[in-house]
PDB file of N, CA, C, O and CB in Angstrom:
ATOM      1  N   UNK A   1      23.949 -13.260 -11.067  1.00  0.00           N
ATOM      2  CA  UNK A   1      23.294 -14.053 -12.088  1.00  0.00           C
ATOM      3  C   UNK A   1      24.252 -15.084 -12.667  1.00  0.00           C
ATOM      4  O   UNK A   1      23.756 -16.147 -13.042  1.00  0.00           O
ATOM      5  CB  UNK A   1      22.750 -13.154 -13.192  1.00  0.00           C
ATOM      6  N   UNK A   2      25.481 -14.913 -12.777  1.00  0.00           N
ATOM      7  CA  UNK A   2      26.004 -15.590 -13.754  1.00  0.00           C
ATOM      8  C   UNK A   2      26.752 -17.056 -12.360  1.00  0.00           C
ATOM      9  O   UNK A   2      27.300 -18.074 -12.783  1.00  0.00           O
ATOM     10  CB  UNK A   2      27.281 -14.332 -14.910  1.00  0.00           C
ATOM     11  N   UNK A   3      26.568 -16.774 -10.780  1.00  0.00           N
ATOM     12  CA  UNK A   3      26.729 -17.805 -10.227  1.00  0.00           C
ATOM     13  C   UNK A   3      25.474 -18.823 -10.564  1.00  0.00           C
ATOM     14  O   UNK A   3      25.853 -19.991 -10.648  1.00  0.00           O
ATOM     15  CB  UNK A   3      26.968 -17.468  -8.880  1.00  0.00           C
ATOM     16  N   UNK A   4      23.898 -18.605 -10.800  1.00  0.00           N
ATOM     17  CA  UNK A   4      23.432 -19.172 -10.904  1.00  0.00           C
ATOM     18  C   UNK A   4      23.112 -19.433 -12.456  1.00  0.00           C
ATOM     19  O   UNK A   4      21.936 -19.426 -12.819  1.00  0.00           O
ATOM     20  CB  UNK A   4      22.843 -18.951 -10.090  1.00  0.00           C
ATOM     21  N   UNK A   5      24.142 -19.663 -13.369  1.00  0.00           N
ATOM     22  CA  UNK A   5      24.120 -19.696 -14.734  1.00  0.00           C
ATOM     23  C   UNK A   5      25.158 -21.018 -14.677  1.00  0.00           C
ATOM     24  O   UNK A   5      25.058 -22.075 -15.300  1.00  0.00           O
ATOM     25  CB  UNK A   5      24.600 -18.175 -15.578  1.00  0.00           C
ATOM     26  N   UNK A   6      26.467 -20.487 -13.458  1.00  0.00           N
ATOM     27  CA  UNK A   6      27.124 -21.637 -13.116  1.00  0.00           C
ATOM     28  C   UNK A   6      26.503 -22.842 -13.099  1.00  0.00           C
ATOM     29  O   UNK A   6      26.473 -23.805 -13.865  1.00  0.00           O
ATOM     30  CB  UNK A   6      27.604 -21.509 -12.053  1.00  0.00           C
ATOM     31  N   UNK A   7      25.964 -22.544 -11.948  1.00  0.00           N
ATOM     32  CA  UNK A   7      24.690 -23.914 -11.325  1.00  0.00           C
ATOM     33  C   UNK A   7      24.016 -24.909 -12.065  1.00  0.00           C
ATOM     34  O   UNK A   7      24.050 -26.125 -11.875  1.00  0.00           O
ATOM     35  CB  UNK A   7      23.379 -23.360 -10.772  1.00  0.00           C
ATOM     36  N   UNK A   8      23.280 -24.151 -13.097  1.00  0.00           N
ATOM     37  CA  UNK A   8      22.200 -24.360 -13.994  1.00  0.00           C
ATOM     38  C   UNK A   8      23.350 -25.473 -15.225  1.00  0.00           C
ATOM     39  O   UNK A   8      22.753 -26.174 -16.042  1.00  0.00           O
ATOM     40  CB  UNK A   8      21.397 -22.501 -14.678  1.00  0.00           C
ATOM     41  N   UNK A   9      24.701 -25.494 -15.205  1.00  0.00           N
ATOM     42  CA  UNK A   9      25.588 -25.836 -16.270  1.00  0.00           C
ATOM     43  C   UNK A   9      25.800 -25.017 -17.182  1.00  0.00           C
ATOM     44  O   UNK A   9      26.275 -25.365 -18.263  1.00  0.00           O
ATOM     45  CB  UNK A   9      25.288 -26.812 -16.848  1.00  0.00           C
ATOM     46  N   UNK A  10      25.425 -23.573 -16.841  1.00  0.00           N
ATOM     47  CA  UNK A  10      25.192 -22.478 -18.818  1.00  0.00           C
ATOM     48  C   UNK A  10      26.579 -21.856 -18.655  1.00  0.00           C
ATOM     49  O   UNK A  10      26.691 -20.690 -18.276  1.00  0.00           O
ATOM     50  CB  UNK A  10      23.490 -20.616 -19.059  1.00  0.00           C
ATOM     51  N   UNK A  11      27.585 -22.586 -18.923  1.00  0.00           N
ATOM     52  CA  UNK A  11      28.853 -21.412 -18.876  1.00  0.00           C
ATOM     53  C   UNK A  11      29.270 -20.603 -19.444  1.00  0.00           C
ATOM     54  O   UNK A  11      30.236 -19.896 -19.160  1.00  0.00           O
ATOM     55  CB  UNK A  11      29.759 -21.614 -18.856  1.00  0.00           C
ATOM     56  N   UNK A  12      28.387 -20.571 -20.636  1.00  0.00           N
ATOM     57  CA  UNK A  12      28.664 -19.510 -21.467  1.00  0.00           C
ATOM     58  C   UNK A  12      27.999 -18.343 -21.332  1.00  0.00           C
ATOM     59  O   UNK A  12      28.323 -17.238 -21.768  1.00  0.00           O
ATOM     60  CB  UNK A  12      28.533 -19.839 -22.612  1.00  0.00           C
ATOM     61  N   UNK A  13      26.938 -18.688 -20.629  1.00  0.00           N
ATOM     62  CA  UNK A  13      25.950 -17.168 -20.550  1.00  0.00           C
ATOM     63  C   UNK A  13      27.071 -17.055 -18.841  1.00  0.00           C
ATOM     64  O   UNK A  13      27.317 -15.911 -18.458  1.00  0.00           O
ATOM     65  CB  UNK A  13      23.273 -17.400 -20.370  1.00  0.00           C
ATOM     66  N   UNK A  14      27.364 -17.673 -18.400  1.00  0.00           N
ATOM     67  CA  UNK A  14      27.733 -16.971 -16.878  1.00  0.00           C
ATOM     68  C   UNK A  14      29.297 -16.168 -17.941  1.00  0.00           C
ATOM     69  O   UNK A  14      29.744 -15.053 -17.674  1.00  0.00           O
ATOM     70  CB  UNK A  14      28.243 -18.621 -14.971  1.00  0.00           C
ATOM     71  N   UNK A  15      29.611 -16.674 -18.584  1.00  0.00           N
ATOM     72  CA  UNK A  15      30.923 -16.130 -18.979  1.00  0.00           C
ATOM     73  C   UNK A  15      30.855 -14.955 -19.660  1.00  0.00           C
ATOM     74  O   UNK A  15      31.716 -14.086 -19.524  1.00  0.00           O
ATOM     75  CB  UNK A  15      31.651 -16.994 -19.755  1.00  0.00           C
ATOM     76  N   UNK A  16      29.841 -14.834 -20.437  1.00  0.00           N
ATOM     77  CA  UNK A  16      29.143 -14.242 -20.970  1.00  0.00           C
ATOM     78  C   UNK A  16      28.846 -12.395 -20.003  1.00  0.00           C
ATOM     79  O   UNK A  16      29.091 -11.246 -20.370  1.00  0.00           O
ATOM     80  CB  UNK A  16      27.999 -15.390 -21.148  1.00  0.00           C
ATOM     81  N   UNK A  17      28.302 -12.897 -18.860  1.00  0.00           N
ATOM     82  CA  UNK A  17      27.686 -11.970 -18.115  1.00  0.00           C
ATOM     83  C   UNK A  17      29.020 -11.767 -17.040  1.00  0.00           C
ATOM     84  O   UNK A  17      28.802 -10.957 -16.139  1.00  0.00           O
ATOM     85  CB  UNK A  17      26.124 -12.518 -17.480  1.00  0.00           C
ATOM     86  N   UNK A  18      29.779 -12.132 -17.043  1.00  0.00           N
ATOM     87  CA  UNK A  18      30.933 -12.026 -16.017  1.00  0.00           C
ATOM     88  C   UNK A  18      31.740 -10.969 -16.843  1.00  0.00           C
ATOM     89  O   UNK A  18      32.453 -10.178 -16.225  1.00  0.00           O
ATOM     90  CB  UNK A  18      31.835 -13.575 -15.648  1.00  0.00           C
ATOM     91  N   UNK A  19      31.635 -10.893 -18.765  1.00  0.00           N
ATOM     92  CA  UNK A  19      32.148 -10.695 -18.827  1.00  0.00           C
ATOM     93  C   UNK A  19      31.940  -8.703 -19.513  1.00  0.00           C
ATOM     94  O   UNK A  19      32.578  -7.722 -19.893  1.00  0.00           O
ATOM     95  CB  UNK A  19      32.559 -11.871 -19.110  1.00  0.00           C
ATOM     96  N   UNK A  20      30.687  -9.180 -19.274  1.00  0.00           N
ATOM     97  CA  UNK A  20      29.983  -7.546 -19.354  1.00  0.00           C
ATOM     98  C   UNK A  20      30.081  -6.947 -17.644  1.00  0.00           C
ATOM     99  O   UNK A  20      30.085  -5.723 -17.512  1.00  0.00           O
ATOM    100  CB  UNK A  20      27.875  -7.638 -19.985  1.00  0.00           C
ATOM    101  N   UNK A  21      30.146  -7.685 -16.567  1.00  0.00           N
ATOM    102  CA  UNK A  21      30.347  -7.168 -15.427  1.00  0.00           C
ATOM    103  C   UNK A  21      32.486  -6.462 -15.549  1.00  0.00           C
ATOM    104  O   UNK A  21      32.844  -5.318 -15.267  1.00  0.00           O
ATOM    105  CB  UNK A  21      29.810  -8.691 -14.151  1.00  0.00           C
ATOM    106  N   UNK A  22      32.841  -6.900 -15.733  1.00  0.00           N
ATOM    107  CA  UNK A  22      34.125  -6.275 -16.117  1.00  0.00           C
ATOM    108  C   UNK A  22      34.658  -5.389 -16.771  1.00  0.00           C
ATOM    109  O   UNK A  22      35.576  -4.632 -16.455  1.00  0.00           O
ATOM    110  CB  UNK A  22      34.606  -6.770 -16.451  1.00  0.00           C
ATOM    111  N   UNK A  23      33.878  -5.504 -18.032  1.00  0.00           N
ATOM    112  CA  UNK A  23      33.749  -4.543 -18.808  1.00  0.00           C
ATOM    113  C   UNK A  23      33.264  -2.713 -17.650  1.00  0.00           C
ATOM    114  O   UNK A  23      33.895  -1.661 -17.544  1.00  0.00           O
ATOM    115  CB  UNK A  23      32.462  -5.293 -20.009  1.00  0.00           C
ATOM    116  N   UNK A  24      32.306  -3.034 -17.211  1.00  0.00           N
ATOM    117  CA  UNK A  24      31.755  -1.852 -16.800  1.00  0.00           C
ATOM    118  C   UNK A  24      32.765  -1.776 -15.348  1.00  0.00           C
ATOM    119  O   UNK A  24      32.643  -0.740 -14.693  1.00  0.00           O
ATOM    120  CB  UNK A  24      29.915  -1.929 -16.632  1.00  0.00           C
ATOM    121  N   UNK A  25      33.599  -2.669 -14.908  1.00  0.00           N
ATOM    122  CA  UNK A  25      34.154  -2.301 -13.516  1.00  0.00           C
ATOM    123  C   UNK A  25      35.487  -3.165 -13.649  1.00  0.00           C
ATOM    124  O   UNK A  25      35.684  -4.047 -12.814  1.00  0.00           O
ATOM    125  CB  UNK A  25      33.078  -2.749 -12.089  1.00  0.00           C
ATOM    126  N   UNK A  26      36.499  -2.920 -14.768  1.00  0.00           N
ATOM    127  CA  UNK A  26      37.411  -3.726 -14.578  1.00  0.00           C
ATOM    128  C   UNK A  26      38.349  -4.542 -12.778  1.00  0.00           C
ATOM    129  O   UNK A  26      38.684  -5.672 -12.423  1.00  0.00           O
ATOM    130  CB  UNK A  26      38.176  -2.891 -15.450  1.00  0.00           C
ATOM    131  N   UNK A  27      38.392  -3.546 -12.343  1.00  0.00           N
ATOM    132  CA  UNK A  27      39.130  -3.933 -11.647  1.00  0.00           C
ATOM    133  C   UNK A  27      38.490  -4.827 -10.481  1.00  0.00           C
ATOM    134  O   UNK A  27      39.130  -4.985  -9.441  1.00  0.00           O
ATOM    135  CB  UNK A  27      39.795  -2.909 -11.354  1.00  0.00           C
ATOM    136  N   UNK A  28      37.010  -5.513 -10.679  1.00  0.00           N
ATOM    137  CA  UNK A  28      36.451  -6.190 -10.117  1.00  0.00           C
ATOM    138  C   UNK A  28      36.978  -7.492 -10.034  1.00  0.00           C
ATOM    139  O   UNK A  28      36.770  -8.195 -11.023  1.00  0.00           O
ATOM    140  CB  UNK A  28      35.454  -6.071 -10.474  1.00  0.00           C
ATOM    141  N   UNK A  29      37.545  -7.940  -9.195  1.00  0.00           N
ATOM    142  CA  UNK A  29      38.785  -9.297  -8.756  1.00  0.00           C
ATOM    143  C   UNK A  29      37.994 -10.143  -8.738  1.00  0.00           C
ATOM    144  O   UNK A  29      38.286 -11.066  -9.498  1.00  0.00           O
ATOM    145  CB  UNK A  29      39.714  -9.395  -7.279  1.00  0.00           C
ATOM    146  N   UNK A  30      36.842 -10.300  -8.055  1.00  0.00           N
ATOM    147  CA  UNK A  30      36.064 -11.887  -8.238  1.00  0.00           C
ATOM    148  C   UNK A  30      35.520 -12.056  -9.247  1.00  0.00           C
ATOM    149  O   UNK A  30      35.017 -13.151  -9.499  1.00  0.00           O
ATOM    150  CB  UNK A  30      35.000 -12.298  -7.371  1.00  0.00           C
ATOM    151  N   UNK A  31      35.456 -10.835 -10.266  1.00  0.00           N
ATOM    152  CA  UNK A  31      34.628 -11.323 -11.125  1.00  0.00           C
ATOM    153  C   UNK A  31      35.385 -12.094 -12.175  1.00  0.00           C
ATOM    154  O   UNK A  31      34.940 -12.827 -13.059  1.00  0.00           O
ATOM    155  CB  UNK A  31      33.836 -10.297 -11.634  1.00  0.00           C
ATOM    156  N   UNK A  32      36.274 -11.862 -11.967  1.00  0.00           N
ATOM    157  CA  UNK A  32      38.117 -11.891 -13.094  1.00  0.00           C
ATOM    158  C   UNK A  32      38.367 -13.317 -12.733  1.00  0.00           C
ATOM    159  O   UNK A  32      38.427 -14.196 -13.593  1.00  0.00           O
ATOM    160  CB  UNK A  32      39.971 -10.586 -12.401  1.00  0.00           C
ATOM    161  N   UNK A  33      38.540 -13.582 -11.220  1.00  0.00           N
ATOM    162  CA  UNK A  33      38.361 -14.942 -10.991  1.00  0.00           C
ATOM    163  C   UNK A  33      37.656 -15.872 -11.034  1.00  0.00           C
ATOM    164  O   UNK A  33      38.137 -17.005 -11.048  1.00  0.00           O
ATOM    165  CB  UNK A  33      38.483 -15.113 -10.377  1.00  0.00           C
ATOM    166  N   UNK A  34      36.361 -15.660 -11.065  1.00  0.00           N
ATOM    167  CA  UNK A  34      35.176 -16.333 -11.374  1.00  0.00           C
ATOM    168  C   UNK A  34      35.193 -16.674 -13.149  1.00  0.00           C
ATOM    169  O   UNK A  34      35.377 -17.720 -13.771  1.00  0.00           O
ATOM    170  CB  UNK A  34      33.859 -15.302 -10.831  1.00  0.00           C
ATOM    171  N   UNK A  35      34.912 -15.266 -13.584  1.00  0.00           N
ATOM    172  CA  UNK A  35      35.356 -15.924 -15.315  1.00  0.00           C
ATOM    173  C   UNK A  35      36.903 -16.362 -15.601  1.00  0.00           C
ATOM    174  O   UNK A  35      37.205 -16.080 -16.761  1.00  0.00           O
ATOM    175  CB  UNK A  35      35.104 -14.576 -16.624  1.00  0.00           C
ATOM    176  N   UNK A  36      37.714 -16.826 -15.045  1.00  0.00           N
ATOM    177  CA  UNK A  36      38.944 -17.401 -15.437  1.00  0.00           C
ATOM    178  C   UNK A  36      38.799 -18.707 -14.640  1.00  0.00           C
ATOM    179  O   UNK A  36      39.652 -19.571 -14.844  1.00  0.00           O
ATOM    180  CB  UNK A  36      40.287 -16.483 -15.107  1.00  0.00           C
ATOM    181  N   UNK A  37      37.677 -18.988 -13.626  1.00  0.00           N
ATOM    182  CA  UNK A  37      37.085 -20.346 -13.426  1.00  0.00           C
ATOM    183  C   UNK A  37      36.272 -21.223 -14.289  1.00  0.00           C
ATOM    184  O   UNK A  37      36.334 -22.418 -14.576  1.00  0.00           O
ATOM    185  CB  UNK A  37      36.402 -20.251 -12.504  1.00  0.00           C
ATOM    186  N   UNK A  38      35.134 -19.809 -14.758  1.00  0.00           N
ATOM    187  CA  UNK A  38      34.601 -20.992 -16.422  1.00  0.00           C
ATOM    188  C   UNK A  38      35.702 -21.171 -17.436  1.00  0.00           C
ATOM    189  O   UNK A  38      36.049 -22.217 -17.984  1.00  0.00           O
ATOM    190  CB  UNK A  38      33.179 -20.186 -17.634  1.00  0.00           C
ATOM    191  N   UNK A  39      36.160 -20.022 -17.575  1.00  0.00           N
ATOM    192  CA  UNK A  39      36.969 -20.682 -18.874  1.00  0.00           C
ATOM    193  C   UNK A  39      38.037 -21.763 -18.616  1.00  0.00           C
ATOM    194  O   UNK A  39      38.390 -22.318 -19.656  1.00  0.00           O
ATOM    195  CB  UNK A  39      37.769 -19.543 -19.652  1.00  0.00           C
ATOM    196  N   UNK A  40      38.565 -22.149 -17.637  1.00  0.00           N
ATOM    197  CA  UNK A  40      39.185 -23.470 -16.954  1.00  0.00           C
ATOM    198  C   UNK A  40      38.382 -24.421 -17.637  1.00  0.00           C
ATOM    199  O   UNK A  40      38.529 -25.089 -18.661  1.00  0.00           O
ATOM    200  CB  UNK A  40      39.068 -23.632 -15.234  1.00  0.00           C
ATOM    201  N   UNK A  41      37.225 -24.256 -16.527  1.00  0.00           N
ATOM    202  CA  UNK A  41      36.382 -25.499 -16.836  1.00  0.00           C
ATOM    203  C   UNK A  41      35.842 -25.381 -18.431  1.00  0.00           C
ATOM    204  O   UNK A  41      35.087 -26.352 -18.471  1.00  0.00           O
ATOM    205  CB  UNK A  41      35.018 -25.584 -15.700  1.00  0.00           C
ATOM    206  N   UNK A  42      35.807 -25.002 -19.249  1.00  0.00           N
ATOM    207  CA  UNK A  42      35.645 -25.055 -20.873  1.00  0.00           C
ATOM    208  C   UNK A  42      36.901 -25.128 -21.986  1.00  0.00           C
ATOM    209  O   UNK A  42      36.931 -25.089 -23.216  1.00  0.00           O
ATOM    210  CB  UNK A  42      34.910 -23.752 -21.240  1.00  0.00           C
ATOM    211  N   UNK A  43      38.089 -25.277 -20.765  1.00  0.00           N
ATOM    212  CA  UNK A  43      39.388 -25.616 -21.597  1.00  0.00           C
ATOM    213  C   UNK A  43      40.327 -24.571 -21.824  1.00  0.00           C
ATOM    214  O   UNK A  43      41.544 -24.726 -21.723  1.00  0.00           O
ATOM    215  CB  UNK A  43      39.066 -26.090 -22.923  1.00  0.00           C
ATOM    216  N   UNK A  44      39.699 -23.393 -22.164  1.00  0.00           N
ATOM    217  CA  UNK A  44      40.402 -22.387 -22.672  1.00  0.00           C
ATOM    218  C   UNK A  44      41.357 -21.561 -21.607  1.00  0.00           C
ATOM    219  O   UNK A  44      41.126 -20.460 -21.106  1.00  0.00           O
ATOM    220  CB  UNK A  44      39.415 -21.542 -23.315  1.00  0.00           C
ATOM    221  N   UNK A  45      42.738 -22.603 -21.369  1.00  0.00           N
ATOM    222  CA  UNK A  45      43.512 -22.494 -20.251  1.00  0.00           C
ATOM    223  C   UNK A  45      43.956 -20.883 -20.515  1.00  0.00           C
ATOM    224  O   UNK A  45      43.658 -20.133 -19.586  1.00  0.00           O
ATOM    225  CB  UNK A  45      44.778 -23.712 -20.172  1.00  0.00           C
ATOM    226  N   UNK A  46      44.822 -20.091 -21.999  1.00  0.00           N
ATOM    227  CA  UNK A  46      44.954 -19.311 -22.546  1.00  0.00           C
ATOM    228  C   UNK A  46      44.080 -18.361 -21.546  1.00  0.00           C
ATOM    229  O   UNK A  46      44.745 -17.853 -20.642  1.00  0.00           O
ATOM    230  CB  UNK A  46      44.744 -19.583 -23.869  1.00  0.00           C
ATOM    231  N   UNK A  47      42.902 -18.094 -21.569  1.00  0.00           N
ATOM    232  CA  UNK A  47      42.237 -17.179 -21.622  1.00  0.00           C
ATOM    233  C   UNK A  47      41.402 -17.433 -20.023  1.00  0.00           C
ATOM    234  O   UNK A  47      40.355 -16.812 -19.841  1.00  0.00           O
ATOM    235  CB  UNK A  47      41.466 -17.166 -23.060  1.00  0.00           C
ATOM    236  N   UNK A  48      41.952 -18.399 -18.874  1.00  0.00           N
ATOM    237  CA  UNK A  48      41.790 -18.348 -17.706  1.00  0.00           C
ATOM    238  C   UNK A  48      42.768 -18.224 -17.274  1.00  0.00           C
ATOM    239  O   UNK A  48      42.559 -18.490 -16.090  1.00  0.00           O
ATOM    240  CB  UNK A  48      41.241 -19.091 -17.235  1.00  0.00           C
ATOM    241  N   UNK A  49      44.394 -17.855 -17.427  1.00  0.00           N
ATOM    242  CA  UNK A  49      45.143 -17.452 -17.305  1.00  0.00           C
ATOM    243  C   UNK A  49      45.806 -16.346 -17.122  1.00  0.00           C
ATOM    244  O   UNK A  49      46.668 -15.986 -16.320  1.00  0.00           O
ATOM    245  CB  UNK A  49      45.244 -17.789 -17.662  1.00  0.00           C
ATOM    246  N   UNK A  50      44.937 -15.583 -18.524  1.00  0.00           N
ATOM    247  CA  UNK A  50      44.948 -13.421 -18.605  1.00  0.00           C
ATOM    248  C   UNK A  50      44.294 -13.489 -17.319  1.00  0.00           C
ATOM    249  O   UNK A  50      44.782 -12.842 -16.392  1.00  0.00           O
ATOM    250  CB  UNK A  50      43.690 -12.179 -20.170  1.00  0.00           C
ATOM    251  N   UNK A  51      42.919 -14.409 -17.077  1.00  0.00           N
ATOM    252  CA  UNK A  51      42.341 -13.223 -16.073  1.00  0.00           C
ATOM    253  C   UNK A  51      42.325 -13.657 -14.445  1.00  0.00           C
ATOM    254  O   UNK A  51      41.705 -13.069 -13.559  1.00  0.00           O
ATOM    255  CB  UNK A  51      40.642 -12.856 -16.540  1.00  0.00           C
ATOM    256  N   UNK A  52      43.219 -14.904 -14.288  1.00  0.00           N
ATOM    257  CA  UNK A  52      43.762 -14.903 -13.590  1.00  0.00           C
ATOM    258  C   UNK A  52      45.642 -14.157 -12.959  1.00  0.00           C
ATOM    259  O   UNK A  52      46.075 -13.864 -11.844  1.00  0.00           O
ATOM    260  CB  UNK A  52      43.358 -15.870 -13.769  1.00  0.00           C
ATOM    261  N   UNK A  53      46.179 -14.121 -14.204  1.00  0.00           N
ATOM    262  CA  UNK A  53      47.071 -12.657 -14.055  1.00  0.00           C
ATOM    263  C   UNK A  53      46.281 -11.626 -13.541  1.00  0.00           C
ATOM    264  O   UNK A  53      46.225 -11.326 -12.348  1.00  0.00           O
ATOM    265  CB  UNK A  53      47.657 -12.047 -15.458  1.00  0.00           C
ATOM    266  N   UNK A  54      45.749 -11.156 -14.334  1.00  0.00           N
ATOM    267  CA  UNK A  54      45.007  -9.879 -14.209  1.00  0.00           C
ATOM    268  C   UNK A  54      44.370  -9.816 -12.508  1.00  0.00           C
ATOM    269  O   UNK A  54      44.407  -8.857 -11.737  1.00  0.00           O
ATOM    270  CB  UNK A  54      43.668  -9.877 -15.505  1.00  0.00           C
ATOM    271  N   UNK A  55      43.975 -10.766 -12.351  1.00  0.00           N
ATOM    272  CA  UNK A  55      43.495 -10.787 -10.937  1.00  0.00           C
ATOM    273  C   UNK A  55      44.202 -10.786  -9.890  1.00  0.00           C
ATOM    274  O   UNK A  55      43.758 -10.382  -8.815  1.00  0.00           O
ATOM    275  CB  UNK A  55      42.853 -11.674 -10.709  1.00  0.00           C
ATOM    276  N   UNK A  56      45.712 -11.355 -10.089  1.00  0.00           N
ATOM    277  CA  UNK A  56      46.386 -10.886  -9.311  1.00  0.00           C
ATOM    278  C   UNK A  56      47.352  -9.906  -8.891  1.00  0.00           C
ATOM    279  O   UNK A  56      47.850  -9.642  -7.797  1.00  0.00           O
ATOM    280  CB  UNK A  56      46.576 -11.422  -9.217  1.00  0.00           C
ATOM    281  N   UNK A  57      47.505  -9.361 -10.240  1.00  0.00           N
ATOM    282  CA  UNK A  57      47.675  -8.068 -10.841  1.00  0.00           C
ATOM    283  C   UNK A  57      47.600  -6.830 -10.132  1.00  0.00           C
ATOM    284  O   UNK A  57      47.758  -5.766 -10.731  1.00  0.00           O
ATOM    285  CB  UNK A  57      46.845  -7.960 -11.744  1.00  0.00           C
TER     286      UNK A  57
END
């Protein structure tokens, strides 16, 4: 859902939902990368950074 939230321009609901998918399965790597791709693209370098650590982690 939250690739086609991408799509649609809603980055906050994909970030949003990327970020309840983690919650329930941390160690899910695309999802870590995928939300440290919206938050890129919304600026918040800080906080696409943790979860790009984290992803490679």
């Amino acid at each position: 859902r939250a690739t086609v939230y991408l799509a649609m321009g809603k980055s906050k609901s994909a970030a949003s939902d990327l970020s309840k998918v983690i919650e329930l399965k941390p160690d899910f790597t695309g999802a870590r990368v995928q939300r440290g791709n919206v938050f890129l693209k919304q600026g918040d370098f800080n906080e696409a950074k943790i979860d790009f650590q984290t992803a490679v982690c």
